[in-house]
N, C-alpha and C positions, 0 to 999 in steps of 0.2 A: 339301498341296493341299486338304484339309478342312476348309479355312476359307474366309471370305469374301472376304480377300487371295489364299489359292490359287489361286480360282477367275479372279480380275479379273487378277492376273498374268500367266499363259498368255492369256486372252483376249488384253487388251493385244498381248502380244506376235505373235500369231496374226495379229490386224486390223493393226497397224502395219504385218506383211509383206502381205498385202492391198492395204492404201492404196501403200506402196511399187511393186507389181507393177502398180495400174491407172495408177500415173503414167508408169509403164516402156513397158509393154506398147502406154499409148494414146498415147505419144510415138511410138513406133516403127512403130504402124502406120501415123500424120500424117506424120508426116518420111519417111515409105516413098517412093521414086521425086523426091525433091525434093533439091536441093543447093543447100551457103549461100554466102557470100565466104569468101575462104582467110582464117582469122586466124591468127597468129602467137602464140605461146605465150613467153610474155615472161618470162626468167627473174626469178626472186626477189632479190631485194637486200638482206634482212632475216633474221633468222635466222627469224622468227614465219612471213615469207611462203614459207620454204624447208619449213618443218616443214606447212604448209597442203599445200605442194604434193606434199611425200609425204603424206600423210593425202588428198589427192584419188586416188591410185592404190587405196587399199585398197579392194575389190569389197564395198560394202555390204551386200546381200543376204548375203554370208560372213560377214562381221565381226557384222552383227547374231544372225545363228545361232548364232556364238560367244559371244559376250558372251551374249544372253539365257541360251542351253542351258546355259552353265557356269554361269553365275549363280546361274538357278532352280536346277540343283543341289545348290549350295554352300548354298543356303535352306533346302533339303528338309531338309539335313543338321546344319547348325550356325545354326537362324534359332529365334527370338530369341537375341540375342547371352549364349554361357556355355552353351546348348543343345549337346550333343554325340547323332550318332545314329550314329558311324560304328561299328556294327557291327547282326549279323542275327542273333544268338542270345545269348538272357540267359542269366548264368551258371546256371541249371538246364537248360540244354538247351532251353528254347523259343523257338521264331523273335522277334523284337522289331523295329519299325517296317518291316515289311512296306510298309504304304502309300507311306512315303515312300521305300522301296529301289525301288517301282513308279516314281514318279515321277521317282526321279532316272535311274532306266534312260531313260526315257524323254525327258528332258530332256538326256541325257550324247548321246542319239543323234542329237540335232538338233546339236549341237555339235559331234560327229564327220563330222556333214553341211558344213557350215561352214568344214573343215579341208580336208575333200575338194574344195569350192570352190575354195579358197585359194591351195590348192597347184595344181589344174586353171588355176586363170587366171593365177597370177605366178609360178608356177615349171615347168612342163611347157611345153615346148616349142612343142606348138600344144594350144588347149582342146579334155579332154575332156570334152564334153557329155555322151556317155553315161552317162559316167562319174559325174556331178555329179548327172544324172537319178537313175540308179538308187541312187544315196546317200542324196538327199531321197526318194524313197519308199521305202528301207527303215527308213528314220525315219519316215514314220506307220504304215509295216504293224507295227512294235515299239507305238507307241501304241496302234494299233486292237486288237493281240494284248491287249497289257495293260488297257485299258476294257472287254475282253470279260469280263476276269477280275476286273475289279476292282469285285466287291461284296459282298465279305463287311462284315458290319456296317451293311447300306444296306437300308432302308426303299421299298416299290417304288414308289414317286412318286419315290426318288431314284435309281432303278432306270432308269425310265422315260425320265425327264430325261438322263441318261447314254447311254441306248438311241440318243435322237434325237441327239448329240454323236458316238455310234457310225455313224450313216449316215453323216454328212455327213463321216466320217473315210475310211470304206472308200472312198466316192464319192471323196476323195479320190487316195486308192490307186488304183484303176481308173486316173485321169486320167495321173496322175505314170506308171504303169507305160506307156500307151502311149505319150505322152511320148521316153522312151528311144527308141523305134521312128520317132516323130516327130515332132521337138524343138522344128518348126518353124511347126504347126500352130496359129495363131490358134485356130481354135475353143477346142482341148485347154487353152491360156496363157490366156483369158479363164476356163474352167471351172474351172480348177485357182484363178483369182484371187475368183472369189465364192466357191467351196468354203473358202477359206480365211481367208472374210472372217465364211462363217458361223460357223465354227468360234471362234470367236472373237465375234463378234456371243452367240452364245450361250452359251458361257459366261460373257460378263458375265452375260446373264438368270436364268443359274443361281445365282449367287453370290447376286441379290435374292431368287430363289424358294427355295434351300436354306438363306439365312443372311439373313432378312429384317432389315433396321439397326430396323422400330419394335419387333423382337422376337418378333411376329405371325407364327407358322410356322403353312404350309399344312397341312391334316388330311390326313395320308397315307392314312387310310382312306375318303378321300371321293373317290368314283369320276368327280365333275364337275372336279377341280382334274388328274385324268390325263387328263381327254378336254381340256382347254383347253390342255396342253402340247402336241400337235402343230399348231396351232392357233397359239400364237403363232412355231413355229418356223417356218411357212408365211410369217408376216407376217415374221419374220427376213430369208429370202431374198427379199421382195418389197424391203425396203428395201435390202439389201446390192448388190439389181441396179439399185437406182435410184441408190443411191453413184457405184457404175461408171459408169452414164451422167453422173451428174453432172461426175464428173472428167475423162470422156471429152470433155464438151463445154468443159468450161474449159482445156482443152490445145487445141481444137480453134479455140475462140475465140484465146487469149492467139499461138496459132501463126499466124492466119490474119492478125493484126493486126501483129505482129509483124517478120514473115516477109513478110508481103504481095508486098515491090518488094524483098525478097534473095533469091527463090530461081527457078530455074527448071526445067522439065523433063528431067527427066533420058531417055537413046535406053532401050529396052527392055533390052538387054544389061547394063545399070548399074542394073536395077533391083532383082537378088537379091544383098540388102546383104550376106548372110550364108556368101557364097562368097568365099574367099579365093584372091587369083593365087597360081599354083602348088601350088595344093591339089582335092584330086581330094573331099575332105571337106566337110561344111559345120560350121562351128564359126559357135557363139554369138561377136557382138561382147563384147569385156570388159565385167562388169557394174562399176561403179566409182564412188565418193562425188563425183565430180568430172569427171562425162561432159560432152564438150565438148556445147555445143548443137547440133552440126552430125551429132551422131554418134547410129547408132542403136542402143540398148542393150536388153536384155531382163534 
């Protein structure tokens, strides 16, 4: 993660889940209280159109945890290709790629989140949410633990830089922890959606200010270039909230036009999507690569 790919990789992956959660979240709060015409689910006649429609069951949000967390892993460990790092002590007894045993802890725990997903939505009987919650936040409180630690050999402008990465993680944690208590909570789902848009938002910013491409590194001893890093992390979250609105409004629009003369009001009793007949619980609707339009998904 000490390079300029390190840094733009976890971004990526960070902002993707972001973008993925404001299209979710501002679906489901638009489609709240509204209902469409029944469609009929037409089976596949094709071997291509059968393998689509298992690949539409897989819960997104899981499968992308997986895939990135194992990934970025396997990078930490064996990237550039012939690279070997799997082990933590050189033959004289002292510890060897520490940084990247940090990372890939941290990366294996987002993946382990993903599984708990997985298995919570297509194999357990009815979704634990709880369960899923408190999975995803012990997967950033393992980040946050490790960011806190992680600066040996670091420069304090690259300290600093890391510091603001470190707020907007814990803030994370805060959200995701009350979350589990209340799963259901718009506010918490929108928080937890920019927090994790910044996180990501800025570590691309890092990758340019830590590993600048014209070669031009910032003067670590120059006390204006650390007062200008909270300063653009500010402008960070100003854009990440304007993202949100912007996709909020283009769900808002493409539904209103769409949807116009298919839907109508639903009685007040039909309007808590997230109670299931026969269950005294509330459980999250399946998260899934292939949500019907009609359906409300988080």
């Amino acid at each position: 993660m000490g390079t300029w790919e390190g840094h733009i990789s976890p971004g990526l992956a960070f902002y993707s889940f972001g973008i993925v959660f404001c299209f979710q979240y501002s679906k489901q709060h638009l489609m709240k209280g509204r209902i469409g015409k029944k469609t009929t689910n037409k089976m596949a006649t094709t071997w291509l159109g059968k393998v689509w429609q298992r690949l539409r069951l897989v819960p997104l949000d899981a499968f992308m945890k997986i895939l990135y967390g194992f990934g970025a892993a396997m990078a930490e460990l064996f990237y550039p290709p012939g690279t070997n790092k799997l082990y933590m002590v050189y033959p004289d007894g002292t510890w060897a790629h520490l940084n990247e045993w940090q990372h890939f802890t941290m990366y294996m725990s987002f993946a382990a989140s993903g599984i708990v997903d997985m298995l919570s939505i297509r194999c357990a009987k009815k979704r634990l949410v709880s369960l899923e919650k408190a999975a995803v936040a012990a997967a950033f409180y393992i980040t946050a633990l490790l960011l806190f630690f992680h600066r040996h050999g670091k420069h304090e402008l690259e300290m600093d830089a890391h510091t603001l990465l470190l707020y907007a993680n814990l803030s994370m944690c805060v959200v995701l922890t009350a979350e589990i208590w209340w799963p259901f909570d718009q506010r918490l789902m929108w928080a937890h959606t920019v927090l994790v848009m910044q996180m990501g938002s800025w570590l691309f910013n890092l990758a340019f200010i830590l590993f600048p491409l014209n070669g031009k590194h910032w003067d670590p001893d120059d006390g204006n270039n650390q007062m200008v890093l909270p300063i653009f992390f500010c402008w960070h979250i100003f854009f990440n909230c304007f993202i949100l609105a912007l996709i909020f409004t283009m769900q808002y629009l493409w539904i209103k036009v769409r949807h116009r003369k298919t839907y109508q009001n639903m009685d007040e009793t039909e309007l808590n999507c997230c109670v299931f007949e026969g269950s005294n619980e509330n459980l999250l609707p399946t998260t899934s690569s292939g949500d019907d339009e009609n359906d409300l998904r988080l």
